[in-house]
C-alpha positions as CSV (number, residue, x, y, z in Angstrom):
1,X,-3.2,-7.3,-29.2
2,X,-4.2,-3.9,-27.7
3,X,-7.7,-3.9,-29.5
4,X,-8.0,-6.9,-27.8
5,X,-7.2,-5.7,-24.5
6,X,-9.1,-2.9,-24.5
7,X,-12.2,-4.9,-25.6
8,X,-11.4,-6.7,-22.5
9,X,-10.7,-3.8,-20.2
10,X,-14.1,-2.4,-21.4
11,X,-15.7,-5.8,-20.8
12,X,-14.4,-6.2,-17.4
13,X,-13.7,-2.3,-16.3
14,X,-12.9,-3.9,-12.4
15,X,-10.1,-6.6,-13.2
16,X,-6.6,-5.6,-13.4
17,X,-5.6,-8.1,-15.5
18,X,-9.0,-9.2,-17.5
19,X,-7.0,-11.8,-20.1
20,X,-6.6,-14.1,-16.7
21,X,-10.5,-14.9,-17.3
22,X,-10.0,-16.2,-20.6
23,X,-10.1,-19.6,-21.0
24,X,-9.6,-20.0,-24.5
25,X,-9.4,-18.3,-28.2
26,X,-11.9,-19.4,-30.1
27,X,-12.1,-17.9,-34.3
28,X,-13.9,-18.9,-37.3
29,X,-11.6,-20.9,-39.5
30,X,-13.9,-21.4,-42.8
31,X,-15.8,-21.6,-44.6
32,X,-15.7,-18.0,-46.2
33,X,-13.2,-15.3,-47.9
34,X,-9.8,-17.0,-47.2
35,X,-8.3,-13.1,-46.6
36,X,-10.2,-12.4,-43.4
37,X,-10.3,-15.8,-42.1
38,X,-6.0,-16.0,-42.7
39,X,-6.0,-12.4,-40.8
40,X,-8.7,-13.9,-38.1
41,X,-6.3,-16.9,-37.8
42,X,-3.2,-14.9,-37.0
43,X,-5.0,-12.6,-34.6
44,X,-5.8,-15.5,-33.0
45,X,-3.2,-17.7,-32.0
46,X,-1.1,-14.4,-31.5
47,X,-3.8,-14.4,-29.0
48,X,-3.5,-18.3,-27.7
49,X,0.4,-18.5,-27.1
50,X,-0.1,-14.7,-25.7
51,X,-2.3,-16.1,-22.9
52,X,-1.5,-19.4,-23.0
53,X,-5.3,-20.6,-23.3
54,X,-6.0,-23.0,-26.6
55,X,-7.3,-22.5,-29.6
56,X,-10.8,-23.5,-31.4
57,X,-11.2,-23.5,-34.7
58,X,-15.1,-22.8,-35.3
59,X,-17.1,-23.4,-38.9
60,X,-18.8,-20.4,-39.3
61,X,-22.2,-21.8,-40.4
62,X,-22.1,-23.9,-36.6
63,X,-21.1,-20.8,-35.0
64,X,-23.8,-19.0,-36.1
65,X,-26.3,-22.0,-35.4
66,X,-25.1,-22.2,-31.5
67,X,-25.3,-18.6,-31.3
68,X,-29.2,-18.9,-32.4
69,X,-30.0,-21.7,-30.0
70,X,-28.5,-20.0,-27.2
71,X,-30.2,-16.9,-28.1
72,X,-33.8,-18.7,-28.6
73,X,-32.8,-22.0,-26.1
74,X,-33.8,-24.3,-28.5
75,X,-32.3,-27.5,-28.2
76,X,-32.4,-29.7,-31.6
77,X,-33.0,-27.0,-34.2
78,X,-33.7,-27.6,-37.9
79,X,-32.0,-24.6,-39.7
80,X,-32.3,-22.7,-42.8
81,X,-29.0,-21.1,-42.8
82,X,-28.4,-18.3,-44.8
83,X,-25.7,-16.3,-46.2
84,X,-24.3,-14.3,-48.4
85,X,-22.8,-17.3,-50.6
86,X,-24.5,-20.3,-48.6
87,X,-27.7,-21.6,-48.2
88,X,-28.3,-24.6,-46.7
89,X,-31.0,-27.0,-44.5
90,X,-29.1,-27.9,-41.6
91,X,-29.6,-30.2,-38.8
92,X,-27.9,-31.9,-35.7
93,X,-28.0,-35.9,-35.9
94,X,-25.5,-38.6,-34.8
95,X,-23.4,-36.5,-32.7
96,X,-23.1,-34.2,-35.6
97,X,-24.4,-31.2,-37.2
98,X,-25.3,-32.3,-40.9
99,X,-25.8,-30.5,-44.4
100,X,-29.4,-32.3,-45.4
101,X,-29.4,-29.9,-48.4
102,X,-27.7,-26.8,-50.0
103,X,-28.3,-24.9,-53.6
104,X,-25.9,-25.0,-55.6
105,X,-26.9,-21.7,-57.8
106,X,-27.4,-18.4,-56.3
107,X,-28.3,-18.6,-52.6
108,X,-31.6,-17.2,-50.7
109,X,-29.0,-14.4,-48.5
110,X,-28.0,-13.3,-51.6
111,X,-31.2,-12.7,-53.2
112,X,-32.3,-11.0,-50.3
113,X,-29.6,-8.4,-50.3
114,X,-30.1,-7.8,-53.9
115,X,-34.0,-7.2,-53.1
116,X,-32.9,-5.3,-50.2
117,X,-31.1,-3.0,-52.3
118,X,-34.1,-2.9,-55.3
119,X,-36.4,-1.7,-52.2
120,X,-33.7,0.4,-50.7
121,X,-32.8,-0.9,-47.2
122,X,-30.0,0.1,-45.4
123,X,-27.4,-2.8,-45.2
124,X,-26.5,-1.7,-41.5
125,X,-25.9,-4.3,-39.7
126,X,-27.5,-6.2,-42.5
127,X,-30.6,-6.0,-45.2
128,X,-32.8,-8.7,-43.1
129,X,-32.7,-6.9,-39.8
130,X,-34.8,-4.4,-42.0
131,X,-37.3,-6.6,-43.7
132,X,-39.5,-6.9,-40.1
133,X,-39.9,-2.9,-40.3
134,X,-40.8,-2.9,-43.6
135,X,-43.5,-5.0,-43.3
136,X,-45.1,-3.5,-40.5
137,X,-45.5,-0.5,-42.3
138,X,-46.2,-1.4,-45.6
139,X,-48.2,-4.8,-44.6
140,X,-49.5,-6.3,-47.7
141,X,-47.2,-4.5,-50.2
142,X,-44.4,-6.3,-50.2
């Protein structure tokens, strides 16, 4: 609770009580590694009943999807979404985002951290933030 409020103090360094501008708790509830989502869980309706403002359960693959569109505005994306553990084509149809294909062996985010590391890439914030600058400099090397 009091990293929390001091994320929102530092958010919103003019509101005496900056927790009133909540208007809900929203945490990723799966898929992934059941420790922090159980931990993210807790926080989070500790959160809720604290401030009296519901809680939303996100899938993390969709949160990262609406993060992108709002980031690039696109409005009916076709996605390659990849992670660590998942790779999948995704798309939003029927009212519904949809899982139009997904490999069931070692996924694409993971063999780009493994390359990342081969090539030595830092990992901060992740190996594919680093791939751009790499190319640049090295342009038909890699």
């Amino acid at each position: 609770v009091a990293l929390a409020r001091a994320a929102l103090t530092e958010a919103f360094p003019d509101e005496e009580h900056p927790e009133s501008l909540i208007s809900a708790i929203c945490y990723t509830k799966g898929p992934g590694m059941a420790g922090p989502l159980i931990s993210v869980a807790i926080c989070a309706r500790t959160l809720s009943l604290l401030w009296k403002v519901p809680l939303v359960g996100v899938n993390h693959c969709v949160g990262h999807i609406e993060m992108g569109r709002l980031a690039t505005g696109a409005s009916n994306p076709v996605v390659l979404y990849v992670s660590g553990g998942n790779t999948q084509v995704i798309a939003y149809s029927n009212q519904r985002y949809r899982i139009f294909g997904e490999t069931i062996d070692i996924a694409i985010g993971n063999c780009l951290d493994r390359f990342a590391r081969v090539i030595g890439l830092s990992n901060d914030p992740s190996p594919g933030k680093h791939f751009g600058s790499v190319e640049r400099r090295n342009e038909n090397k890699i």
